[in-house]
C-alpha positions, 0 to 999 in steps of 0.5 A, spaced: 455 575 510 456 573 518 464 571 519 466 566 525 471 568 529 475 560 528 481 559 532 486 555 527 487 549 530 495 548 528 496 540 531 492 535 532 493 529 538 495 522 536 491 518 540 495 511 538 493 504 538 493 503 546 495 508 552 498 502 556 506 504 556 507 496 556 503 494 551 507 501 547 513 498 548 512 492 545 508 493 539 514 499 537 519 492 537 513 489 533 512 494 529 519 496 528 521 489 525 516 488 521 517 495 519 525 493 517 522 487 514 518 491 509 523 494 507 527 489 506 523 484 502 520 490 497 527 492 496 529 484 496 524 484 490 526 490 486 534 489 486 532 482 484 527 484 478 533 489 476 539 484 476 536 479 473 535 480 466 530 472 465 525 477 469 525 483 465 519 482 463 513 486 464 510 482 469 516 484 474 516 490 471 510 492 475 512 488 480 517 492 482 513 498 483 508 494 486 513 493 492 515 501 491 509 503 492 508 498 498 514 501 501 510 508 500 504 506 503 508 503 509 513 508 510 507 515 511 504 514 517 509 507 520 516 512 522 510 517 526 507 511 529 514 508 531 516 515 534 509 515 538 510 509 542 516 512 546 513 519 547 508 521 552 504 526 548 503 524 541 502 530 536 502 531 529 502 538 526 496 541 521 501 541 516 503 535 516 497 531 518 495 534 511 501 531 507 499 524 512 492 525 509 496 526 501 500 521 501 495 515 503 491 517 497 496 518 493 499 511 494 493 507 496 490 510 490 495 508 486 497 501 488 488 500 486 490 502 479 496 498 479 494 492 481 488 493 475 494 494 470 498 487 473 490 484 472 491 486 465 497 484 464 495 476 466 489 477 461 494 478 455 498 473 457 493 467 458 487 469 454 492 473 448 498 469 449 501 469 441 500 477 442 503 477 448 510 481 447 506 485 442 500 487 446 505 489 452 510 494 449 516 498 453 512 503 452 504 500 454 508 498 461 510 505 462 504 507 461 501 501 465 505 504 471 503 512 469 496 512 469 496 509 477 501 516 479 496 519 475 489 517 478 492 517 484 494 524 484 487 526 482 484 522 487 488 525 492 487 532 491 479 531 490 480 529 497 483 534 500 479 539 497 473 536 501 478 538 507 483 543 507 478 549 507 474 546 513 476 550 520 478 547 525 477 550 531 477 545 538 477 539 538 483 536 535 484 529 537 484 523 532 483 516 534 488 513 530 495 512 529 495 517 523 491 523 520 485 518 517 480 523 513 474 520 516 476 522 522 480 529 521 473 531 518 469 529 524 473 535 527 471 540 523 467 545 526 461 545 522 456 540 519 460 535 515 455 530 513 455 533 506 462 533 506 463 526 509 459 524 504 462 526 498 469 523 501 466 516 501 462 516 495 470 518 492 474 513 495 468 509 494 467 509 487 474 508 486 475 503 491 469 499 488 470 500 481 476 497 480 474 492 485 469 490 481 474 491 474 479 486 478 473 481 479 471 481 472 477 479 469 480 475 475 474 471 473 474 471 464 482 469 466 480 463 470 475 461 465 480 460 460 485 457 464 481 451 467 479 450 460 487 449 458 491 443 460 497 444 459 504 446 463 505 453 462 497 453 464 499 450 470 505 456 472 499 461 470 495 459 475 500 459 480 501 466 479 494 468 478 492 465 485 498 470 488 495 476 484 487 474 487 490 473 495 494 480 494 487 483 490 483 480 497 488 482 502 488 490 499 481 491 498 478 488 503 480 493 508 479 498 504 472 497 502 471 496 510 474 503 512 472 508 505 466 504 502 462 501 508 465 505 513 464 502 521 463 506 527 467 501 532 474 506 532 477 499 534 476 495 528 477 501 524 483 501 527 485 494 526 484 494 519 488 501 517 495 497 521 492 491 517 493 495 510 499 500 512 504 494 515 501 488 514 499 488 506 506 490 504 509 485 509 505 479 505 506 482 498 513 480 497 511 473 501 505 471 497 510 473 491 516 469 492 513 464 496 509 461 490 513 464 485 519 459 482 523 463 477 523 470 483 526 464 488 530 462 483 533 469 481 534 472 489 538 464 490 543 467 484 543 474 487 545 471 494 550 466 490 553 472 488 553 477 493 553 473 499 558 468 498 561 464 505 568 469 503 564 475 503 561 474 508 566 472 513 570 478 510 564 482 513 564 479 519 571 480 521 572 488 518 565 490 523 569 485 529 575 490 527 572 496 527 
């Protein structure tokens, strides 16, 4: 066997979003707010679910990881894009393009099978609600939670396996904000059209399947609730919409970028700020905006915590200091 004498590549350059130095100043301020915003709103959520005992149902139990797993999915790539804006030459070393390659997988492919067990848990509830508490047991919602870990670890080692061994020889520049598996492959020094094929048909056939799954009985629940009136019908179809515009607002960059991939950089990278910053900053919204018992349970918290005494002691000790 003929070997190739590959020189290693061991960085890549970032190009960004924009290369203006004004236009970078300001989206690092944007995008740092909003960055702290994600923070803060899934942390809101998880300390709320966690302290208040009327939400320690299984609901908000995957709730609560949702707005983990959305802080995850925020926090791979949006530090390095931060650091980026205020540098001149945006470099990303091989290693750690990899683990920026892992993480999204991992946490994205997740967060598809999660909202996959949230759509269970609203079937059991409206279509089998006398069996409600049976069904979703301690340990069926810590499997529920388990198994979206689970897939989303073998997704992600799938896709890696498509990259790791592809040499890297020169050109070494990525057109994103962060290590995008479509784009890394491009790279590669060698015909990657079988492999880029593989890599859609995996993301693909995950991202449609449970798409497709979410439809399906998104669609069976509505049907049961439009053919019930009653009040407790009324509050399941204030949740269930918050669930389908959350199922939407994720899956439909998703199927754009990995299902039916573009060839406009622009628009591909307008969708991945879309699924990295802005999903996770509009699933806590979506969720406490329509939600009474969650606004009701973050007013006893900031009752209990935020009282005028407490804060204006707090106050008066940062002036001290």
């Amino acid at each position: 066997m003929n070997e190739r004498n590959y020189s290693h590549v061991t960085e890549f350059v970032l190009l960004g979003l924009s290369s203006s130095k004004e236009l970078q100043l300001f989206l690092f301020l944007i995008f740092s707010l909003l960055y702290l915003a994600i923070l803060l709103g899934n942390f809101l959520i998880i300390l709320t679910v966690t302290s208040d005992s009327r939400l320690h149902t299984p609901m908000y139990f995957l709730l609560a990881n949702l707005s983990f797993i959305d802080m995850c999915v925020a926090s791979f790539a949006t530090p390095k894009m931060l650091a980026d804006f205020l540098v001149e030459r945006k470099t990303i070393s091989f290693e750690a393009c990899l683990a920026q390659i892992f993480c999204i997988h991992l946490f994205g492919g997740g967060e598809m099978v999660l909202l996959v067990s949230m759509a269970y848990d609203r079937y059991v509830a409206i279509c089998k609600p006398l069996h409600y508490m049976t069904i979703m047991s301690r340990r069926v919602c810590i499997t529920l939670v388990i198994i979206p870990w689970f897939v989303g670890f073998i997704h992600t080692m799938s896709q890696l396996a498509f990259t790791v061994n592809l040499p890297f020889c020169g050109p070494n520049q990525v057109d994103s904000f962060f290590c995008d598996l479509p784009l890394v492959t491009k790279l590669a020094c060698t015909d990657t059209y079988f492999v880029s094929l593989l890599i859609v048909a995996d993301s693909g056939v995950l991202t449609l399947s449970t798409f497709v799954f979410l439809v399906i009985s998104y669609t069976v629940v509505l049907i049961t609730v439009r053919n019930r009136s009653s009040a407790s019908m009324a509050k399941a179809r204030s949740t269930l919409t918050a669930h389908i515009i959350v199922v939407v607002l994720f899956f439909g960059p998703c199927i754009f970028v990995y299902a039916c991939p573009l060839n406009g950089s622009s628009v591909d990278k307008v969708l991945a700020v879309f699924y990295t910053i802005f999903t996770p900053i509009l699933n806590p919204l979506i969720y406490t905006l329509r939600n009474k018992d969650v606004k009701a349970a973050m007013s006893k918290l900031r009752g209990q915590y935020m009282k005028p005494r407490q804060v204006s002691e707090l106050v008066r000790n940062v002036l001290f200091l």
